[in-house]
N, C-alpha and C positions, 0 to 999 in steps of 0.2 A: 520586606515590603511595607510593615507599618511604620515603621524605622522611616523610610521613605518618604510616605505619603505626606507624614506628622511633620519632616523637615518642608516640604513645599507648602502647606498650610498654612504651618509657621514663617517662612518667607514670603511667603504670597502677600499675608496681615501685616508684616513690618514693612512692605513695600508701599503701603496707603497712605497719602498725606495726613494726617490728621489732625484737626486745629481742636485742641483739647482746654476744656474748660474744669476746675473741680469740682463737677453737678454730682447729685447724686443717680447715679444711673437707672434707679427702677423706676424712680417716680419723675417727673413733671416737675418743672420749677417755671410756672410762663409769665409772661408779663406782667408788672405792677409797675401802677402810678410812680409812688414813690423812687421806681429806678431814674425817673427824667434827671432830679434832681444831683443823685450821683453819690455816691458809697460816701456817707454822713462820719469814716473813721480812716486813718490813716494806717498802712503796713507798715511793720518795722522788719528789722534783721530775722528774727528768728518767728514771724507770725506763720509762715507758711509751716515751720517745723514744728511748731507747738501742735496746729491741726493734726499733724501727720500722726505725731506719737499720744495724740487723746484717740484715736480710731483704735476699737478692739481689735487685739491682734492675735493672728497673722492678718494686714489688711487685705489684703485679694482674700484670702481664703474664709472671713471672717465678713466679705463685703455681699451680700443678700437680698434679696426683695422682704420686705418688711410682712411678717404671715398675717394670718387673719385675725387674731386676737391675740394683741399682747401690747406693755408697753414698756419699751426698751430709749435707752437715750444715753447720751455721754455729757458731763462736762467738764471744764477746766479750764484754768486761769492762765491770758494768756500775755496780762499785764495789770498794774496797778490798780487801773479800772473796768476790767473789761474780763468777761468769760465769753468761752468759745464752746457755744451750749446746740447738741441736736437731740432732739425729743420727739417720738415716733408713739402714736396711741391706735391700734387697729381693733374694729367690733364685725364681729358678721353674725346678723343674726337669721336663722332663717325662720318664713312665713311660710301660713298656708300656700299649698302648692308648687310650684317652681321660683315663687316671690321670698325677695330675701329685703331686708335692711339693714344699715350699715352705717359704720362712722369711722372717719378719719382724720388723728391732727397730726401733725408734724411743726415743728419749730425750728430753724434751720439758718442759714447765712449762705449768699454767694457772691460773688465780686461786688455786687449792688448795695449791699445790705442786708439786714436781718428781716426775717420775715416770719408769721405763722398762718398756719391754712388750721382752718375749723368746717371740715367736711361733713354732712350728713346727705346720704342718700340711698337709692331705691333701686332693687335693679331685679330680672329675671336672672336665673342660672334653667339652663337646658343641656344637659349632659358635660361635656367638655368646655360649652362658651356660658361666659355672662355676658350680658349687655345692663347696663345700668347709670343712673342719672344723677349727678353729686352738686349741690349748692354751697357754696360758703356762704353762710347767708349773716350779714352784718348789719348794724342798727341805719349804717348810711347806704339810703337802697340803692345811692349811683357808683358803689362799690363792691357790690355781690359779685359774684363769681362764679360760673355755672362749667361743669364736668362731664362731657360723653364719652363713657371707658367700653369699651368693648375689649372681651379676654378670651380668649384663647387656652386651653394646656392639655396636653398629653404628658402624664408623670413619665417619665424616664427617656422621652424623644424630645419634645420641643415647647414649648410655647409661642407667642402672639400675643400682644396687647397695641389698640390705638387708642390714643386719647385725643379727643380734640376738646379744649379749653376755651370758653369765650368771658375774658376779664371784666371787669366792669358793663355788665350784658345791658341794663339799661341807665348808662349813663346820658347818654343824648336824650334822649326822652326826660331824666329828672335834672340834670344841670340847667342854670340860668343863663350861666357866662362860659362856658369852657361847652367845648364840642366835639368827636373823634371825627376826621375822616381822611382814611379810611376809617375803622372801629379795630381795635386789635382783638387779635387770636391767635393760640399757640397748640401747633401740632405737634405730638409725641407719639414716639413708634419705639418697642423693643421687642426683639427677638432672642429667642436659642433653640440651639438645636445640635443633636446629639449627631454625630458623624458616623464615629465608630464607639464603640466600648470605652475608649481609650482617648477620644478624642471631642471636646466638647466646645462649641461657639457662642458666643452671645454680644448683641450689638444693640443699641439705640441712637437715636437720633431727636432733636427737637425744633422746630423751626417756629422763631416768631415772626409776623410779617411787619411789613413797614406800616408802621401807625404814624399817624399826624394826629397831636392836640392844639386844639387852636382854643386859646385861653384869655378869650377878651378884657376878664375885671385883672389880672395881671401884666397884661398886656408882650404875653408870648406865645410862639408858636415852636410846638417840640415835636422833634422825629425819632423813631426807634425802630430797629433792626437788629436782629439777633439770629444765629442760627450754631448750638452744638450738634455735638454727635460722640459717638465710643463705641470700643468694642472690647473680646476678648480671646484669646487662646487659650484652652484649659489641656492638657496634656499628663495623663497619666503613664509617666517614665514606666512605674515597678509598680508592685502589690502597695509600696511604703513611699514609694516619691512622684510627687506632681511637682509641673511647671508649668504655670500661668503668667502671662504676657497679655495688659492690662494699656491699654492708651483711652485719653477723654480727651473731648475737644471743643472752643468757643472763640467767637468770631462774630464783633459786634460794631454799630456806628451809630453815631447818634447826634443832633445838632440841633442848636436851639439858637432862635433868631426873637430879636423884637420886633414888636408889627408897628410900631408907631416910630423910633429911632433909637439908631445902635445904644448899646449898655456894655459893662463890660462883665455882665452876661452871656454875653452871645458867645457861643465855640461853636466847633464842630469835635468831635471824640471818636476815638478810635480802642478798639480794644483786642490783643490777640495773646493766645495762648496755648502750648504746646505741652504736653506732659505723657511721660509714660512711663510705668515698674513692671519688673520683670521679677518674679518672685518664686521658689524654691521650699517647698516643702513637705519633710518627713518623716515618720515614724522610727521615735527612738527604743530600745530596746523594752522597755517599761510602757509600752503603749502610750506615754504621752511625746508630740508633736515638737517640732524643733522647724525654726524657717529663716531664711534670709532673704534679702530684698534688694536692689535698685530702685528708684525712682528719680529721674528727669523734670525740670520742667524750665519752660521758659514764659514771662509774663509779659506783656508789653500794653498801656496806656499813653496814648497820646491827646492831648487840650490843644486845639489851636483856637488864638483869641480872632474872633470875626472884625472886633473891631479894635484892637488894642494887641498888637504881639508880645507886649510884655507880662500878655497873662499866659502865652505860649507854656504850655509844661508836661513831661512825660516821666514816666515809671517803666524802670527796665530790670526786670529779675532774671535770674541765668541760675536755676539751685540745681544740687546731685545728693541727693544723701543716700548712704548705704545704711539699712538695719538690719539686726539680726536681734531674735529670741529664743525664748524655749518656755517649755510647760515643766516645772518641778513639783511631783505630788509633796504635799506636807501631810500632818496628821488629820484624819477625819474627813472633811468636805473640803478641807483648802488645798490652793493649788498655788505656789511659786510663781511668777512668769516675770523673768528680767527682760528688759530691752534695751536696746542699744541701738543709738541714732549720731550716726556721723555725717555732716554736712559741708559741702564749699559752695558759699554763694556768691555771686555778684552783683551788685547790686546800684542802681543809678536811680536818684529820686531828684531831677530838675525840677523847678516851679513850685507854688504853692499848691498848687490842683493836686501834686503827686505826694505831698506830705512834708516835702521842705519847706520851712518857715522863714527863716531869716537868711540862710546860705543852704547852696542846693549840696546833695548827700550823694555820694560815692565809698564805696569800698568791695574786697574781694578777700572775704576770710573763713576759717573754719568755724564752725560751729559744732556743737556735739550736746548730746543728753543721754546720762542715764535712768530710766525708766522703771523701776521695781513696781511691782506691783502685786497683788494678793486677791484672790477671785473665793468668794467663800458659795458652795454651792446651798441656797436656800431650800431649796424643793427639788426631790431627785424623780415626783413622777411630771414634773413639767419642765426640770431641768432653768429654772428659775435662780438664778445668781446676781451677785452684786461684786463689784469691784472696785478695791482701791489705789489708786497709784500714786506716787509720789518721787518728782527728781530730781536731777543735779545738773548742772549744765558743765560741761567736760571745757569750755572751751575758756572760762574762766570759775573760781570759786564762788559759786549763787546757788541759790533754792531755783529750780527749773519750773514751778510748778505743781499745784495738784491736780485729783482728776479722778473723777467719780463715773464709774459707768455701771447702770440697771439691766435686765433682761427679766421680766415678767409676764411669762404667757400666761395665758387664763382661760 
């Protein structure tokens, strides 16, 4: 019977469209200024696959909500000039009473560009829920940022959290020439929830709504829309094997016009994208972990020029890559972990908007990295490590990269 149920579960969740984005699922990633303008760096061949193999691994089983004190981050190089850096800082302090305070930063990237969030706030905790009030509060006050989290948990059944985000809170009030309306705000929902023993769920979802800036000393008018979403299957086969089945999703548009006469500025954009891994992992006979992976994805970017089609330009990825690792004790506190990442991408880059420069980019080839890496355990009662990795690219003779990852509770 659970044999059973676990396969209808399981087909039930790959039956859902899902237009998947690479967000990070616990936390909120909502709307910024800075997206109008448009991802300030171009993808290449192997950018997607650098990200994939800097994430600690096993990823599903390794992928978390960030706890309440600690500070954990990954980076690595993922060209000549350029790192692909996420860095996570959690405090929770508690006050008299049921009164707590708190801080959070995060430094992170997503399709838009890089970004950091510098959190400080205040919140009640009452048995199971907090409710609490978060400000990114910045030296320019029509760019503060204000956070109402309300949380939810039950340890071993489920959780709950809603966030509602209101970005640049009083910018109409302090701007001269630029003005929101409507004003953006970005909803965030995640759940889990335990089924059976055996059988565990977890989803989020984020919705930005349609904002208009209307930017008279520039003399534009900008639109934005966005809405992901994800979820997950978590599946304990055996005492020693789990199977997780992992999909994220984004789905966005956006359009900017002159208010005086065309430029060739003016598009409208389109942004979609599909992804999901299937992942496999088990205990080998030495109690350290061994896993394997699929991940899918498909990207698509389109420019159309409003007043000019030869600024027309799109970006089309189509990737697969299989990975497999494993945990090797060595002496004392360190641990082995090779990985291994094989890829077929394809890949279409028309126009300049999409990152071709002089002749538009096409190809459909393998790619590959291997992965060594070395985890030296710092502190065994907080479980505090550091990790170094360093690789090869399989698909010709190069240095793949390095790649430094922290974990620091406190």
């Amino acid at each position: 019977m659970y044999r059973l149920s676990s396969f209808f579960v399981l087909a039930g969740f790959l039956a859902i469209p899902i237009w998947a984005q690479m967000l990070h699922p616990y936390e909120p990633t909502p709307f910024r200024r800075d997206q109008l303008n448009g991802r300030p760096y171009a993808y290449d061949g192997m950018s997607f696959l650098h990200r994939l193999s800097y994430q600690p691994m096993p990823y599903l089983g390794r992928l978390r909500p960030v706890p309440d004190k600690v500070l954990q981050g990954t980076s690595g190089s993922i060209s000549r000039n350029d790192f692909y850096t996420r860095i996570e800082a959690t405090a929770h302090i508690p006050l008299d009473g049921p009164l707590y305070s708190g801080y959070r930063f995060r430094r992170d990237e997503d399709f838009d560009g890089r970004f950091d969030w510098n959190l400080i706030g205040l919140g009640v905790e009452l048995g199971q829920w907090r409710l609490s009030y978060w400000g990114d509060v910045v030296a320019e006050k029509d760019s503060i940022d204000t956070h109402m989290d309300l949380a939810w948990r039950d340890p071993g059944a489920g959780m709950f959290r809603f966030v509602w985000v209101m970005p640049d809170m009083i910018f109409n009030r302090k701007s001269e020439t630029a003005v929101y309306e409507p004003r953006p705000y970005s909803v965030f929902m995640r759940g889990e929830r335990r089924l059976t023993e055996r059988v565990m769920l977890k989803g989020f979802f984020q919705v930005d709504n349609r904002t208009v800036l209307r930017d008279a000393e520039a003399g534009l008018l900008s639109k934005n829309r966005a809405r992901s979403a994800g979820g997950s299957v978590e599946l304990q086969l055996t005492e020693d094997v789990v199977l997780e089945v992992y999909a994220e999703g984004l789905g966005g548009q956006r359009r900017r016009q002159d208010l005086f006469e065309a430029l060739v500025t003016d598009f409208e954009f389109d942004r979609e994208y599909r992804g999901a891994t299937a992942e496999l992992r088990w205990s080998c006979a030495d109690g350290f972990s061994q896993w394997t992976g699929l991940r899918r994805l498909s990207f698509r970017e389109a420019w159309t020029g409003l007043s000019d089609s030869i600024l027309d330009s799109e970006e089309d990825r189509r990737e697969a890559t299989l990975y497999w690792g494993r945990e090797i004790p060595m002496r004392d506190r360190v641990t082995f972990i090779p990985s291994l990442f094989l890829g077929y991408h394809e890949i279409d880059q028309l126009g300049p908007r999409a990152g071709a420069s002089e002749e538009d980019w096409s190809e459909a080839d393998i790619y590959g990295k291997f992965a060594p890496a070395w985890r030296w355990e710092l502190r065994e009662e907080t479980g505090a490590h550091l990790t170094l990795l360093l690789s090869a690219r399989l698909h010709r003779a190069a240095f793949g990269g390095g790649n430094v990852q922290v974990v620091f509770p406190f």
